[in-house]
C-alpha positions as CSV (number, residue, x, y, z in Angstrom):
1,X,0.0,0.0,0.0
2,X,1.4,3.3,-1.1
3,X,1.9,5.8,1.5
4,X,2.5,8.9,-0.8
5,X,1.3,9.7,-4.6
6,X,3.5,12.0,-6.2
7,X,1.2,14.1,-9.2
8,X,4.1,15.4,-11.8
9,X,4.6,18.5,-13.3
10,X,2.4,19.6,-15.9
11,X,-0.6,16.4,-14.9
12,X,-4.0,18.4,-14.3
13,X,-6.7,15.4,-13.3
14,X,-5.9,13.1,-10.6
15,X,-6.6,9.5,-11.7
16,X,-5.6,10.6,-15.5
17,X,-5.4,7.3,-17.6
18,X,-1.1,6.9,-17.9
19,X,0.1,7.2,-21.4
20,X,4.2,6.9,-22.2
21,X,5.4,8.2,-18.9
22,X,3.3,7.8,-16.2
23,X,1.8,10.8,-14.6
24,X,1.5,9.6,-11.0
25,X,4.1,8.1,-8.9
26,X,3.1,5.6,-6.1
27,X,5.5,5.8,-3.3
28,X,5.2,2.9,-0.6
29,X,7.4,3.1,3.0
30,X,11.3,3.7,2.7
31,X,11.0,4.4,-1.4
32,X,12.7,8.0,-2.5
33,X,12.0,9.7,-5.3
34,X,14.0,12.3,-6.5
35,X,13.4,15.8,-8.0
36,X,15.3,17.9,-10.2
37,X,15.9,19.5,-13.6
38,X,17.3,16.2,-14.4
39,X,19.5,12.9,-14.7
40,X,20.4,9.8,-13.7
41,X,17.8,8.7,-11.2
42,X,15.3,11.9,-11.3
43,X,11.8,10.7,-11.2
44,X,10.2,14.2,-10.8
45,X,11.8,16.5,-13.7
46,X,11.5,20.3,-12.9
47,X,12.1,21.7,-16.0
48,X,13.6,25.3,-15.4
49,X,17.3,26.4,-15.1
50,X,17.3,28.0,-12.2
51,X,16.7,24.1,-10.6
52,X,19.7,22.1,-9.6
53,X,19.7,18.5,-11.8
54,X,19.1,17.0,-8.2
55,X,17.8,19.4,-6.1
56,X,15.9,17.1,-3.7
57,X,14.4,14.2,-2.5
58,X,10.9,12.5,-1.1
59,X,11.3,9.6,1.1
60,X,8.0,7.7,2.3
61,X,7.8,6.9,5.7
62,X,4.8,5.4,7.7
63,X,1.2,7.3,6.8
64,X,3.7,10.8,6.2
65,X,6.8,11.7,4.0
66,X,9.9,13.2,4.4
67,X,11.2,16.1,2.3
68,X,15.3,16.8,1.4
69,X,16.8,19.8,0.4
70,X,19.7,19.3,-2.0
71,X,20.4,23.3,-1.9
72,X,23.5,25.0,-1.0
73,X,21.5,28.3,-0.9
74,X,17.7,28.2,-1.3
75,X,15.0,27.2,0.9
76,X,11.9,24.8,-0.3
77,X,7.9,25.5,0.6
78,X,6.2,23.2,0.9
79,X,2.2,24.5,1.4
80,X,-0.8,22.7,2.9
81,X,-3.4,22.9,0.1
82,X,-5.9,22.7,2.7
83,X,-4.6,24.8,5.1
84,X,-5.6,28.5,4.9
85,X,-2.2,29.6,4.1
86,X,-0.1,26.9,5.8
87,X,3.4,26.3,4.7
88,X,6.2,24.9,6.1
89,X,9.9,26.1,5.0
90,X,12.6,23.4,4.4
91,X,16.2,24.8,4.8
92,X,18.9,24.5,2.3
93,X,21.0,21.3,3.1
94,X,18.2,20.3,5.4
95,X,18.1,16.2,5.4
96,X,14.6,14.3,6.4
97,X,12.1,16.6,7.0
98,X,9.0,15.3,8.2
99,X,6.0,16.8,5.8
100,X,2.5,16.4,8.0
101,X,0.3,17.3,5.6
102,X,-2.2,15.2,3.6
103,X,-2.6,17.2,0.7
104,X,0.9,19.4,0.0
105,X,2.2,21.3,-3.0
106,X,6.5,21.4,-2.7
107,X,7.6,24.9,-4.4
108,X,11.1,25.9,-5.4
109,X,12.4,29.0,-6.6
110,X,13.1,29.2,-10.3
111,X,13.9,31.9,-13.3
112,X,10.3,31.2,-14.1
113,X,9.3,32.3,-10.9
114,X,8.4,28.9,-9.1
115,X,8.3,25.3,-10.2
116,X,5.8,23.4,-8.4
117,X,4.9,19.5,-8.1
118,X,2.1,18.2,-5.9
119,X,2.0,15.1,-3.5
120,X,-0.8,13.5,-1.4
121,X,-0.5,11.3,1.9
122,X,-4.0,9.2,1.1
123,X,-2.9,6.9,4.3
124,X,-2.8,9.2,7.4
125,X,-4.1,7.9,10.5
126,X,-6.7,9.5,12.4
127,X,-7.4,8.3,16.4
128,X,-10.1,5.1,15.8
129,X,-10.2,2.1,18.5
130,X,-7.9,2.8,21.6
131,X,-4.7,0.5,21.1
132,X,-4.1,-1.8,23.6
133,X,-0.3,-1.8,25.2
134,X,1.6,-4.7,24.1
135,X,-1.0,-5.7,21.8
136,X,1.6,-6.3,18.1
137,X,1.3,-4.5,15.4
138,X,-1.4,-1.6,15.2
139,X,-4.0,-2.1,12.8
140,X,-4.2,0.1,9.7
141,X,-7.2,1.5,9.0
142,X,-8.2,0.7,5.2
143,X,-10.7,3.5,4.8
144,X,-8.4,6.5,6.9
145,X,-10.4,9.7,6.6
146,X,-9.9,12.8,7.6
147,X,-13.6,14.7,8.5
148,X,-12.0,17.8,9.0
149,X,-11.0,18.1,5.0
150,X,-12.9,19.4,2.3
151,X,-13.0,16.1,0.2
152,X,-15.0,14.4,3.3
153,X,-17.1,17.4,3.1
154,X,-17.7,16.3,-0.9
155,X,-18.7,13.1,0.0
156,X,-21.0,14.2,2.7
157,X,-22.9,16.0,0.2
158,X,-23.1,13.6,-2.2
159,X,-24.3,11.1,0.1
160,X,-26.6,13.5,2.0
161,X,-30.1,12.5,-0.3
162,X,-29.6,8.5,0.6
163,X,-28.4,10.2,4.6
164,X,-31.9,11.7,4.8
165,X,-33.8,9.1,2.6
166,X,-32.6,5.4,2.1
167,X,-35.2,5.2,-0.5
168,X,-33.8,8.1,-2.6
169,X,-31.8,6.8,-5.5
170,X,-31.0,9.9,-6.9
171,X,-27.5,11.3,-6.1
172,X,-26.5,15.2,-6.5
173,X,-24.2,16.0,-9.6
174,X,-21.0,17.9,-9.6
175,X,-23.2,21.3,-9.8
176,X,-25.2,20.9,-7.1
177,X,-22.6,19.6,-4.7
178,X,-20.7,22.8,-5.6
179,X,-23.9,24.9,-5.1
180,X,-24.4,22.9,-1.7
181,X,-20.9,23.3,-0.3
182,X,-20.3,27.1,-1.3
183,X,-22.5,28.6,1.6
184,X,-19.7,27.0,3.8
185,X,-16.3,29.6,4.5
186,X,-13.7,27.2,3.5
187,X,-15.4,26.5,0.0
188,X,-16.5,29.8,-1.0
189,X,-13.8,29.3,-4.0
190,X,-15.1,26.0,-4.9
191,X,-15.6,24.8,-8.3
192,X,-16.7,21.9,-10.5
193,X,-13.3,21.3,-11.5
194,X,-12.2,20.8,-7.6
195,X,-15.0,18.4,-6.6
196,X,-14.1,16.4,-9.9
197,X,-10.5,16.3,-8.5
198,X,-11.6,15.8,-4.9
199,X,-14.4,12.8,-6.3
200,X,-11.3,11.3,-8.2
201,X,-9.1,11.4,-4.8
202,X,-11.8,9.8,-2.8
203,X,-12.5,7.2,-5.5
204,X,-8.5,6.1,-6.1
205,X,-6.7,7.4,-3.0
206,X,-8.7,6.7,-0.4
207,X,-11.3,4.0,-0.9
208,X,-9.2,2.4,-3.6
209,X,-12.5,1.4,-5.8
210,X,-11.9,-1.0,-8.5
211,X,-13.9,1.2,-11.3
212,X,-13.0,-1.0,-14.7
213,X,-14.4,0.4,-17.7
214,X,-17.2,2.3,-15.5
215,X,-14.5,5.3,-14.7
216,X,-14.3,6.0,-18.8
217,X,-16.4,8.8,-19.8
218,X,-18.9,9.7,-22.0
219,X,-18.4,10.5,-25.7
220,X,-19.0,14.0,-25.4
221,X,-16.1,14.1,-22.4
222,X,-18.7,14.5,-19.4
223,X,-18.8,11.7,-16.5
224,X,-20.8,8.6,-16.9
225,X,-22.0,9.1,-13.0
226,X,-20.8,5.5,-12.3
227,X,-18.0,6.9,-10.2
228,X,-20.2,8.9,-8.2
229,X,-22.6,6.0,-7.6
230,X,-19.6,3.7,-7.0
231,X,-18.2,6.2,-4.4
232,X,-21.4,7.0,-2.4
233,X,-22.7,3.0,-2.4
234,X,-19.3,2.0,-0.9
235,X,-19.0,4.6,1.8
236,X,-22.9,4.3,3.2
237,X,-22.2,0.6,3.1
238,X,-19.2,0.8,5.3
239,X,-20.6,3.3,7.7
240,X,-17.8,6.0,6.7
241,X,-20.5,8.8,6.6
242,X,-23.5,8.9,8.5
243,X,-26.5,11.2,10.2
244,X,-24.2,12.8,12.6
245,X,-22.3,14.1,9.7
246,X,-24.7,16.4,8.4
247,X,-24.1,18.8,10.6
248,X,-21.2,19.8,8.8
249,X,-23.4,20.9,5.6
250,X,-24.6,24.2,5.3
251,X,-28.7,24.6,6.3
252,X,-30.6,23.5,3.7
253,X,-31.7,25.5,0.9
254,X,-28.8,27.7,1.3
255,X,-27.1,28.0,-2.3
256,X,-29.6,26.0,-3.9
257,X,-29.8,25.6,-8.0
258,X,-32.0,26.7,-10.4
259,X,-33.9,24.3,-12.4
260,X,-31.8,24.9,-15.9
261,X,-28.6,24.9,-13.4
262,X,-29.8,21.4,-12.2
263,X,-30.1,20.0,-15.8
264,X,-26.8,20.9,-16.6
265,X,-25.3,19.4,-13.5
């Protein structure tokens, strides 16, 4: 099980189907990947030449990852991408620093102005059963998430009809869940294109779903709805969002669609 996924330069859609080289890296514990302008054992290639050829290095370790600084001179960000402005600053020279982040985005200075590469800690454990001393091995978690993020939020929403109705089959599409969610201060910013990304990350990060050909899309490039479907049948089944989660949606009615915005969701 991979502990860190490493999106590369230049990738815009997490779960993107790899063609040639592969646009995600899956990173399990004690495997590095290094990042640079380029050579001999760069995986993540930062293509500006104000970047060293090696300039750093990821290391996975446990449910977090450790970041290296190659640099003589500069310092690297690294910025929680759910944080509100949360960053951390890794030293030049500085060896094994621990990133705690879930979702991060590493920055380095460049001519361009900054080259950027993203990675994503889908394993992080969150406090569940109390452990018992002495007991072996602690149990990982195969469905860790995090209710304080805004992809929990996502599937909340999508899951809130079936919540309040068993019987209701219908699901909310990527319009309305935007509409639903905006209300809220952390995702006044949100867009269709973010609960896409955050659906994907739920759907191949977190719960791991097996899609097969019901994650392709339709000929006119919109989403089949399978994934959805998928997404919100696996996490009522398993209990990973319930009643008591509602409370973290907005009231209801608040930011609600019109009519021709609903048929285009």
């Amino acid at each position: 099980m991979e502990t860190i996924i490493v999106q590369l330069p230049g990738t815009t859609q997490w779960g993107a189907e790899e063609t040639g080289s592969p646009e995600l890296i899956h990173l399990g514990p004690g495997d590095i990947a290094d990042f640079g302008r380029g050579g001999a054992g760069v995986r993540i290639v930062l293509t500006d030449p104000g970047i060293s050829r090696r300039a750093g290095q990821l290391e996975a370790a446990g449910d977090y990852w450790r970041l290296s600084n190659f640099s003589r001179s500069v310092s690297y960000v690294v910025e929680n991408l759910e944080g509100a402005g949360e960053y951390l600053t890794v030293a030049p020279g500085r060896l094994g620093a621990p990133v705690p982040f879930e979702f991060s985005r590493v920055v380095l200075p460049a001519l361009s102005g900054t080259a950027t590469f993203k990675v994503f800690a889908p394993q992080h454990a969150y406090l569940g059963e109390q452990s018992v001393p002495g007991g072996g091995e602690q149990t990982v978690h195969p469905f860790a998430l995090d209710p304080t993020s805004k992809y929990f939020l996502v599937l909340v929403a999508l899951c809130e009809p079936r919540l309040r109705d068993p019987s209701d089959s219908a699901l909310p599409g990527v319009g309305q869940i935007v509409e639903r969610l905006r209300p809220l201060e952390s995702c006044r910013d949100l867009t269709r294109s973010a609960v896409n990304y955050h659906i994907d990350y739920l759907a191949f990060a977190k719960l791991r779903l097996d899609l097969g050909e019901e994650a392709t899309t339709a000929p006119d490039g919109g989403r089949t709805g399978a994934k959805r479907t998928r997404l919100a049948s696996v996490a009522l089944r398993f209990g990973l969002v319930g009643e008591e989660h509602l409370g973290l949606l907005p009231p209801r009615g608040a930011g609600r669609l019109t009519d021709q915005q609903e048929a285009r969701a």
